[in-house]
C-alpha positions in Angstrom: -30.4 -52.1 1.1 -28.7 -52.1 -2.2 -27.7 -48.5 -3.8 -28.0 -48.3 -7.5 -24.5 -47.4 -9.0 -24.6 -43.8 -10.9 -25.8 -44.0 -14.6 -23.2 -43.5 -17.1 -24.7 -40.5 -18.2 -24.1 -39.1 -14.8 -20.8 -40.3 -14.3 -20.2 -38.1 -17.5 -21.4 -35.4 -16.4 -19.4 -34.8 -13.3 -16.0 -35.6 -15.1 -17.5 -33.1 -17.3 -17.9 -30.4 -14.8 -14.5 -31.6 -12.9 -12.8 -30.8 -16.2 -14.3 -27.4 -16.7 -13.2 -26.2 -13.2 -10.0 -27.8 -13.3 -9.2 -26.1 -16.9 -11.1 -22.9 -15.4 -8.5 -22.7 -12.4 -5.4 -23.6 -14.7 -6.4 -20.3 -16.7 -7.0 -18.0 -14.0 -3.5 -19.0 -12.3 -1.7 -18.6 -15.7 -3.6 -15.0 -15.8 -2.3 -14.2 -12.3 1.2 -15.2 -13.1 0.8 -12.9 -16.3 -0.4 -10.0 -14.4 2.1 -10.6 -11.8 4.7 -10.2 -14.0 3.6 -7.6 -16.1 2.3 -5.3 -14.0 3.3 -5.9 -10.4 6.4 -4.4 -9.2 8.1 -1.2 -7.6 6.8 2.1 -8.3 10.4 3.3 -9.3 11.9 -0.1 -10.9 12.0 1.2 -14.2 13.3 5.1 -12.7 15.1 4.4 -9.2 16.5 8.3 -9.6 13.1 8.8 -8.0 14.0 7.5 -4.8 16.0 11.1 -4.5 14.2 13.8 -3.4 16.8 15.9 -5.0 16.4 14.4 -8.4 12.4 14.2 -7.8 12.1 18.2 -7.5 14.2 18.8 -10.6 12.4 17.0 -12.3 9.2 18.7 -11.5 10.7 21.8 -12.4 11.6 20.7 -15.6 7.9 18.9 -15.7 6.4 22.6 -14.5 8.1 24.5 -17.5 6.2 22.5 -19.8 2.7 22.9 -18.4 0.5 25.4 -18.7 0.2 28.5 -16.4 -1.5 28.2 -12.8 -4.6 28.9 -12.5 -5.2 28.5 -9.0 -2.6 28.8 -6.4 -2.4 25.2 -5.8 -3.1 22.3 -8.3 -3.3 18.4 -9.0 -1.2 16.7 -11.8 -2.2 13.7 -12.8 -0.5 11.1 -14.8 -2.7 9.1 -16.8 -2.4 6.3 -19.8 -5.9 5.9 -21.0 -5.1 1.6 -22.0 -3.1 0.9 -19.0 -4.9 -2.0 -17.2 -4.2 -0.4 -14.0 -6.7 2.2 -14.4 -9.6 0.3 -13.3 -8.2 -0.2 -9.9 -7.1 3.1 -9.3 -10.3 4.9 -10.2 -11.5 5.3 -7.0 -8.8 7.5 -6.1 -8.5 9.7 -8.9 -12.0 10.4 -8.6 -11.5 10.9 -5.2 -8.7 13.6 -5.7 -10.7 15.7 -8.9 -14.1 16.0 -6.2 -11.8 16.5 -3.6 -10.1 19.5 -5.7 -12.9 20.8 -7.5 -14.5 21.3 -3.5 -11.5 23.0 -3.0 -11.3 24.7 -6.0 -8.0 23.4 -7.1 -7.1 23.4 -10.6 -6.6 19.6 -12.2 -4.6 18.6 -14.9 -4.2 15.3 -16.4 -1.3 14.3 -18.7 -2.0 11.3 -21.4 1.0 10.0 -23.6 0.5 11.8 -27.1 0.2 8.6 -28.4 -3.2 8.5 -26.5 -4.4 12.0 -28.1 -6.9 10.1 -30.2 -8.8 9.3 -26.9 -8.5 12.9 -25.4 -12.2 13.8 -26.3 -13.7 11.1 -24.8 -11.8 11.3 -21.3 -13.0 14.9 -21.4 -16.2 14.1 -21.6 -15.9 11.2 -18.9 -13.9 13.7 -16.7 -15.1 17.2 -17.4 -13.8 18.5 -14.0 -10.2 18.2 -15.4 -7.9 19.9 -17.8 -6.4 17.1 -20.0 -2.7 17.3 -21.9 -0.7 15.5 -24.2 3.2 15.5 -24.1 5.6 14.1 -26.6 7.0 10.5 -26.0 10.8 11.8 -25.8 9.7 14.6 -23.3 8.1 11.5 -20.9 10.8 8.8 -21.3 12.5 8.8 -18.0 9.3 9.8 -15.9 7.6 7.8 -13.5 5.2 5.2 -13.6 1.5 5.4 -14.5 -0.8 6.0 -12.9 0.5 8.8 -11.0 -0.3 12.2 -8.8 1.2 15.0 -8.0 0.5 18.1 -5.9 1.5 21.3 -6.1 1.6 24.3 -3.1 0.9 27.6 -3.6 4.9 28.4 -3.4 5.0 25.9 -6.8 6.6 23.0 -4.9 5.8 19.2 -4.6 3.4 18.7 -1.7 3.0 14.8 -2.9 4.2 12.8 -4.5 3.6 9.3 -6.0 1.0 6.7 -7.0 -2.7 6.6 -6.4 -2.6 3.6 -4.4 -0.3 0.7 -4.1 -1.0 -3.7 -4.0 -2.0 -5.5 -6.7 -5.7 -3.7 -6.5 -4.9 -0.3 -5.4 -5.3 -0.7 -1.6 -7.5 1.8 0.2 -4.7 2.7 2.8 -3.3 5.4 0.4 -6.8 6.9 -0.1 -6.2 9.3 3.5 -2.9 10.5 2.4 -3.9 12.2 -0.6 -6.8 13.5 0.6 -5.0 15.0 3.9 -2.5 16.6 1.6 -5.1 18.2 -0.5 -7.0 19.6 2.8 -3.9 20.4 3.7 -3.6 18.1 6.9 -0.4 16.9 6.9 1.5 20.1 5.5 5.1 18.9 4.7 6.1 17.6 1.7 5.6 13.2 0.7 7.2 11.5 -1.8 5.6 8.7 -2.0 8.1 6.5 -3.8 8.5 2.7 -1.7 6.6 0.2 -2.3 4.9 -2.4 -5.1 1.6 -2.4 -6.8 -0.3 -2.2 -10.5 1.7 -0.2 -12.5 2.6 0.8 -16.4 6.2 2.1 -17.9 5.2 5.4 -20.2 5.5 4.0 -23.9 
């Protein structure tokens, strides 16, 4: 039995839709490599001094004197930058840390860039549970990465420290240890400082 050779129109059609998924995948890999490049490295690349301890707790005192007083004896510290890309994938544990703290009744603070006070309103409104900040670009220009989180005991020192999650998508993995620091499960001090994922430089 003799088959009847595709119409033209046909054959059109699939070269058509061959050409659409082959420019569709060409796109998506040159966004990966983009993202990849941009925003895909070491938490400390662009500030190795935080692989010190030493260098990390001075420079939370000097992050401390510019912050307003406690208001409970612990609190979270939150760095922030309202257009970093990142943001998206590392909602899921900063939400998790302001319910986690306001159960606790830990005071949360979240610093923006000043050049982000414009959007200051807003973010209130999306996070009412938090106390946002703004400090100057020169006060911000050797500090770490966004975003990041930072815990502080009742004796005012670094109980973590370090991103909200690390890989490409904010893995899950890092969810625990935050949360067991906050309930006060794993008691010693955690800088958090090795390893890659989505991150932005402060501008």
């Amino acid at each position: 039995m003799k088959t009847t050779p595709p119409a033209p129109t046909s054959r059109k059609l699939v070269l058509g839709v061959m050409v659409i998924l082959a420019l569709w995948l060409a796109a998506l890999l040159i966004f990966a490599s983009w993202f990849q490049g941009r925003y895909i490295h070491a938490y400390t690349e662009s500030s190795p001094e935080f692989l010190k301890a030493s260098y990390t707790e001075q420079w939370f005192r000097q992050l401390s004197a510019l912050l307003p007083p406690k208001t409970t004896a612990s609190r979270v510290i939150q760095f922030w930058q309202p257009d970093c890309l990142c943001n998206r994938f590392a909602r899921h544990h900063a939400l998790s840390a302001s319910t986690i703290a306001k159960e606790l009744n830990i005071e949360h603070i979240t610093v923006i860039p000043q050049s982000a006070k414009h959007t200051l309103a807003s973010l209130q409104i999306l996070n009412p549970d938090t106390k946002i900040i703004t400090l100057a670009p020169e006060l911000m220009a050797k500090w770490p990465s966004s975003p990041t989180l930072l815990i502080e005991d009742p004796l005012a020192q670094l109980l973590y420290f370090g991103p909200l999650g690390f890989g490409a998508f904010c893995s899950q993995s890092s969810t625990s240890i935050i949360d067991g620091q906050l309930r006060g499960l794993q008691p010693r001090p955690f800088y958090n400082v090795i390893g890659k994922g989505c991150f932005c430089p402060w501008k």
